[in-house]
C-alpha positions in Angstrom: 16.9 -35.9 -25.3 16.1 -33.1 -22.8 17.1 -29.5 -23.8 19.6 -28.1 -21.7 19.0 -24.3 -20.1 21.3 -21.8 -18.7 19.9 -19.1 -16.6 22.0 -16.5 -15.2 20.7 -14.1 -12.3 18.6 -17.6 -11.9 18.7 -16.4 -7.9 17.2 -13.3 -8.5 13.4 -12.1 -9.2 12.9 -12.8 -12.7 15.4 -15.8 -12.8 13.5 -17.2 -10.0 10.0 -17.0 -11.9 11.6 -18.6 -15.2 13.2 -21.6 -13.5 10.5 -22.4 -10.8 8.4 -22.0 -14.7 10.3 -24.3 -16.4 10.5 -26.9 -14.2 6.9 -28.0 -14.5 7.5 -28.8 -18.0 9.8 -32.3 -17.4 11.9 -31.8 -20.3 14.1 -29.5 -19.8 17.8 -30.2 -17.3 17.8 -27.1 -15.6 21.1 -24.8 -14.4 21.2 -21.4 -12.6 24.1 -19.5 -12.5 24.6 -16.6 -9.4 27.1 -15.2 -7.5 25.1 -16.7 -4.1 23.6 -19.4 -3.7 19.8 -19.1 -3.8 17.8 -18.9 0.2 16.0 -21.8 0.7 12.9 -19.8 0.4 13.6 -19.9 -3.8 15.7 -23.1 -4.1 14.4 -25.2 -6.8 14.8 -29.3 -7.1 15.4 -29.7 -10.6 17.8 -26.4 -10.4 21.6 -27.4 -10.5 23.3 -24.2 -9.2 26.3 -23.0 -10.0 28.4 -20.2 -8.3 30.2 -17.7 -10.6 30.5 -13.7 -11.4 30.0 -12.6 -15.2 32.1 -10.2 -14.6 35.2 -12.8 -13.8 36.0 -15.0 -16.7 37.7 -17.6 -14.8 34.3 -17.9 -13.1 32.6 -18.8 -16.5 35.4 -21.4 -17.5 32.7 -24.3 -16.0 30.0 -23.3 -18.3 32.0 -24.0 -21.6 32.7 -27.7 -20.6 28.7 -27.8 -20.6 26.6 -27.8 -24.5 23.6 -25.2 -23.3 20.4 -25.4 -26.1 19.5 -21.8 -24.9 20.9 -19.2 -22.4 18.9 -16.2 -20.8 20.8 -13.3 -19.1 18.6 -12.4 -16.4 22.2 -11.4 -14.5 23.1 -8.3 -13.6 24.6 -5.3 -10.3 20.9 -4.1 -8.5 22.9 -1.6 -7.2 23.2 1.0 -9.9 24.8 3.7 -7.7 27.8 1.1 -7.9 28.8 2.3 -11.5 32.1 0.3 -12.0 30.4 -2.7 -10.8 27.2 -2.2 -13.1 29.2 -1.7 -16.3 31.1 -4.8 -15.6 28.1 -6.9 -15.0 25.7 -5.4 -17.4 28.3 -5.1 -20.2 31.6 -6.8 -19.7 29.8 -9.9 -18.1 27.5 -10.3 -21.4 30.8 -10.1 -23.4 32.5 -12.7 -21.1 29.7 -15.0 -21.3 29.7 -15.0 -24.7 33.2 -15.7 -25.6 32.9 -18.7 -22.6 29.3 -20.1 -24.3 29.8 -23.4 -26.2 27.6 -22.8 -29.4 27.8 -25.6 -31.3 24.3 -26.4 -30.3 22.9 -22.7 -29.0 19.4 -22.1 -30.2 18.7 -19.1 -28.6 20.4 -16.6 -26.4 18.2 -14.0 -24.5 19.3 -11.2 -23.1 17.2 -8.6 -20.6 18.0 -5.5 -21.5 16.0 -1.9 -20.3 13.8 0.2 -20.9 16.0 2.9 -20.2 18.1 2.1 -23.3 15.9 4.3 -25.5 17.4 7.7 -24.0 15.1 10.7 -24.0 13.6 8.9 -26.8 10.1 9.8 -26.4 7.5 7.6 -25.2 5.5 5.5 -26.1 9.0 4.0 -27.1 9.2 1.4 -30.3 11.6 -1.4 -31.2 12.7 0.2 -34.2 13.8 3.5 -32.6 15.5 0.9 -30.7 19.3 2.5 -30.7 19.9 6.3 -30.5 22.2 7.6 -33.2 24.1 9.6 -30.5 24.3 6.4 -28.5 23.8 8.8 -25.5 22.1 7.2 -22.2 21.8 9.1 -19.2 23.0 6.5 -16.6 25.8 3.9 -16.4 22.9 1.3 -16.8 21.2 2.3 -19.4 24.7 2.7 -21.0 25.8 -1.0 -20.2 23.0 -2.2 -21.4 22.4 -0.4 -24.1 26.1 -1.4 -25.1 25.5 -4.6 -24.6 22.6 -4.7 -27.0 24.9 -3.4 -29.7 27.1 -6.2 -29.3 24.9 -8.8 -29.6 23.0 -7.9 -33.1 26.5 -7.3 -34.0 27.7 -11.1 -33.2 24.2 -11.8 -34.8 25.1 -10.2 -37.9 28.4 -11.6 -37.9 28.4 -14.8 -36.7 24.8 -15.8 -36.6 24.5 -15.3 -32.7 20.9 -16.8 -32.4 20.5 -13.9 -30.3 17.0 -11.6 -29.3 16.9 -8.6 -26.9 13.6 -8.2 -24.6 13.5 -4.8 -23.1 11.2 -5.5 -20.1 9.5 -2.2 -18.3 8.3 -2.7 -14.6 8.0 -5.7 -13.7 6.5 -6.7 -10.3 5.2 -9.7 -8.4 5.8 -12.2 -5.8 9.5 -12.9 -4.2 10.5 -9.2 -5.7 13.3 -7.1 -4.2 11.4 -4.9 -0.6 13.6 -2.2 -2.4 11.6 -2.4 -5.6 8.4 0.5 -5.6 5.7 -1.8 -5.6 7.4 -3.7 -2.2 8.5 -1.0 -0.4 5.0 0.5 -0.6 3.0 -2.9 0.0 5.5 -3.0 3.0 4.8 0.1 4.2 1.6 0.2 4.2 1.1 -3.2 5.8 2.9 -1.6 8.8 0.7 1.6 8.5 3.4 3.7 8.4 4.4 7.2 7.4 6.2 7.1 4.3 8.7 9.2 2.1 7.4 8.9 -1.8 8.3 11.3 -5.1 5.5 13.9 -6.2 4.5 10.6 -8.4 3.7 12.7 -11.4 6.0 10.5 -14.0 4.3 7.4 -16.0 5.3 4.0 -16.1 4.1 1.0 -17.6 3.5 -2.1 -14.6 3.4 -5.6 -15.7 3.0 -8.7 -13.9 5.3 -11.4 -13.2 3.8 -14.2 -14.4 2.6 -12.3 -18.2 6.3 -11.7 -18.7 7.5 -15.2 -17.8 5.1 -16.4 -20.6 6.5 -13.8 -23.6 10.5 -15.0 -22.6 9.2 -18.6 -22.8 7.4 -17.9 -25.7 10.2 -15.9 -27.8 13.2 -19.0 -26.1 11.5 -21.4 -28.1 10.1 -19.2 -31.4 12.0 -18.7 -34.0 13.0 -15.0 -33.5 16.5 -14.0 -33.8 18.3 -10.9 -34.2 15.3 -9.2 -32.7 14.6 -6.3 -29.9 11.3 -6.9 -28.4 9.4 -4.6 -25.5 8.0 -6.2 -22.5 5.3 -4.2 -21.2 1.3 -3.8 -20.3 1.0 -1.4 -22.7 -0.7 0.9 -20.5 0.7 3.6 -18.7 -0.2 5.1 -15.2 1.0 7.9 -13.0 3.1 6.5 -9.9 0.8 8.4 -7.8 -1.7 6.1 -8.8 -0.6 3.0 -8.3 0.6 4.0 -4.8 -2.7 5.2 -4.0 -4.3 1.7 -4.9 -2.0 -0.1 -3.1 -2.7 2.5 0.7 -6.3 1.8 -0.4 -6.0 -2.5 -1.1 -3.9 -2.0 2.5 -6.3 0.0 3.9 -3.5 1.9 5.7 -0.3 3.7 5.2 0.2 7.4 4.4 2.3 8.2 1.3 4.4 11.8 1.8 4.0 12.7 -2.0 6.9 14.9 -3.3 9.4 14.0 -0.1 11.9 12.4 -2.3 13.2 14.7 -5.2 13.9 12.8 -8.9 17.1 12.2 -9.9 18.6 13.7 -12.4 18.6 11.3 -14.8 14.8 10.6 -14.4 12.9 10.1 -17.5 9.4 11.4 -16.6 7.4 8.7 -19.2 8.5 5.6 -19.4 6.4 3.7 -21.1 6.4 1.0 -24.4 4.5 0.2 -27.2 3.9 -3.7 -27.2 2.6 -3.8 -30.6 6.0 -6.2 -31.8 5.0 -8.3 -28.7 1.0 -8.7 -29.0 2.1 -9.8 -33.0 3.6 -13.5 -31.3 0.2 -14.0 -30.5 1.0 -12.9 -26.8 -0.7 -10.6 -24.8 -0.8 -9.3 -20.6 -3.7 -11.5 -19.1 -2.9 -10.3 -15.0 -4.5 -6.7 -14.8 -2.7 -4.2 -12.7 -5.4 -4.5 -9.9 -4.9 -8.3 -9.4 -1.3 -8.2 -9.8 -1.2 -5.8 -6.7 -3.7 -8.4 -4.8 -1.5 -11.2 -5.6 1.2 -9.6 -4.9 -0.1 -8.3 -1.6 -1.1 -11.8 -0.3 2.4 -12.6 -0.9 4.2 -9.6 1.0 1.0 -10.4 3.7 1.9 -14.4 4.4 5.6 -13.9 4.3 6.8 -10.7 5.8 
């Protein structure tokens, strides 16, 4: 009997990736849940789509008439400046869909949290550092999130939630957001434009689309539970840099370093130690400089 899967935010970047994943397999049924309904651009055939708001528990009523085998929260607000809207998404909506789940036969509930829920922590962050004892997070994300993990190992302690945490970093690829770094650049370079950047001195950690689709598959159907796991390269790398390869891949655009000043809440290095990860006999396989020419072929032939 095929294994039924929920995916929330399935409309989105990563949701996208996992479904259109998961349905060359055959033996899984399929369902997406989003507040739109995907473009046609990213609508699946063996998707069924469903319409509904984690933050709106009559929206979720649906979902407990249907027996989901696993569940992964790729849902969430993009717009973080929208604080009320984030912490009802990122947190209340986790504990909505929770309460609404039918888990009589739930073998795994994943949810994406952030990197940003380790705090000032310093990098290279690790798993079991994984909450700060002050709890303290300097944006209404990272707080929601980082909430929300807390509640999940506490449902897993309690009531034997079958639940794991995956704290992905930056993750980039084909179909992604043209507000995301990586997009906005490839876009602005492919129009040889001027553009406003930060002074690109901060380090993050780029991984591509496809490596992290393989660890959530791979941790969905392990046995892991009650786990936080990072999602990263595990190599860091100014900004600066990885705008620069992109102007040069391009072979155009000018980036105007230091235009845009960090916010406040900026954490300068941002970056994960995948050490947890590589142990589930996993590791990245898409270096940063084909990800960037993949991705660029994509942003080429469609925009």
């Amino acid at each position: 009997m095929k294994k039924k899967i929920l995916v929330t935010g399935g409309t989105g970047f990563l949701g996208y990736h996992y479904l259109a994943y998961l349905s060359k397999k055959n033996f899984f049924l399929l369902y997406s849940l989003s507040r739109k309904k995907p473009p046609l651009t990213k609508k699946l055939k063996k998707v069924k789509y469903l319409i509904g708001d984690l933050s709106n528990k009559k929206d979720l009523q649906k979902l407990s008439k249907i027996s989901f085998n696993y569940v992964i929260n790729f849902a969430g607000n993009i717009n973080h400046k929208e604080k009320l809207k984030t912490f009802n998404s990122h947190y209340v909506g986790v504990k909505n869909l929770i309460h609404c789940l039918d888990k009589s036969n739930l073998f795994k509930f994943i949810q994406l949290g952030s990197s940003v829920e380790y705090g000032k922590i310093e990098s290279p962050h690790i798993e079991k550092k994984g909450i700060p004892k002050n709890k303290k997070i300097y944006s209404t994300y990272g707080q929601s999130k980082l909430l929300s993990t807390i509640f999940l190992m506490k449902e897993n302690k309690m009531r034997k939630l079958p639940t794991v945490v995956i704290r992905p970093y930056l993750i980039y690829g084909p179909f992604q957001s043209l507000e995301r770094l990586i997009p906005i650049t490839i876009n602005s370079c492919l129009q040889n434009k001027n553009f406003a950047c930060s002074d690109g001195f901060q380090s993050r950690d780029f991984l591509f689309v496809t490596d992290a689709v393989n660890f959530i598959y791979k941790i969905m159907i392990g046995p892991e539970v009650g786990k936080i796991f990072n999602l990263g390269s595990g190599k860091k790398i100014m900004v600066r840099k990885v705008i620069n390869k992109i102007v040069k891949l391009c072979k155009g655009g000018k980036p105007i370093f230091g235009k845009i000043k960090l916010r406040k809440d900026e954490i300068f290095d941002l970056y994960p130690s995948i050490k947890l990860a590589k142990s589930k006999n996993w590791k990245p396989r898409v270096s940063l400089d084909k990800g960037l020419k993949l991705t660029l072929n994509y942003y080429k032939k469609n925009f």
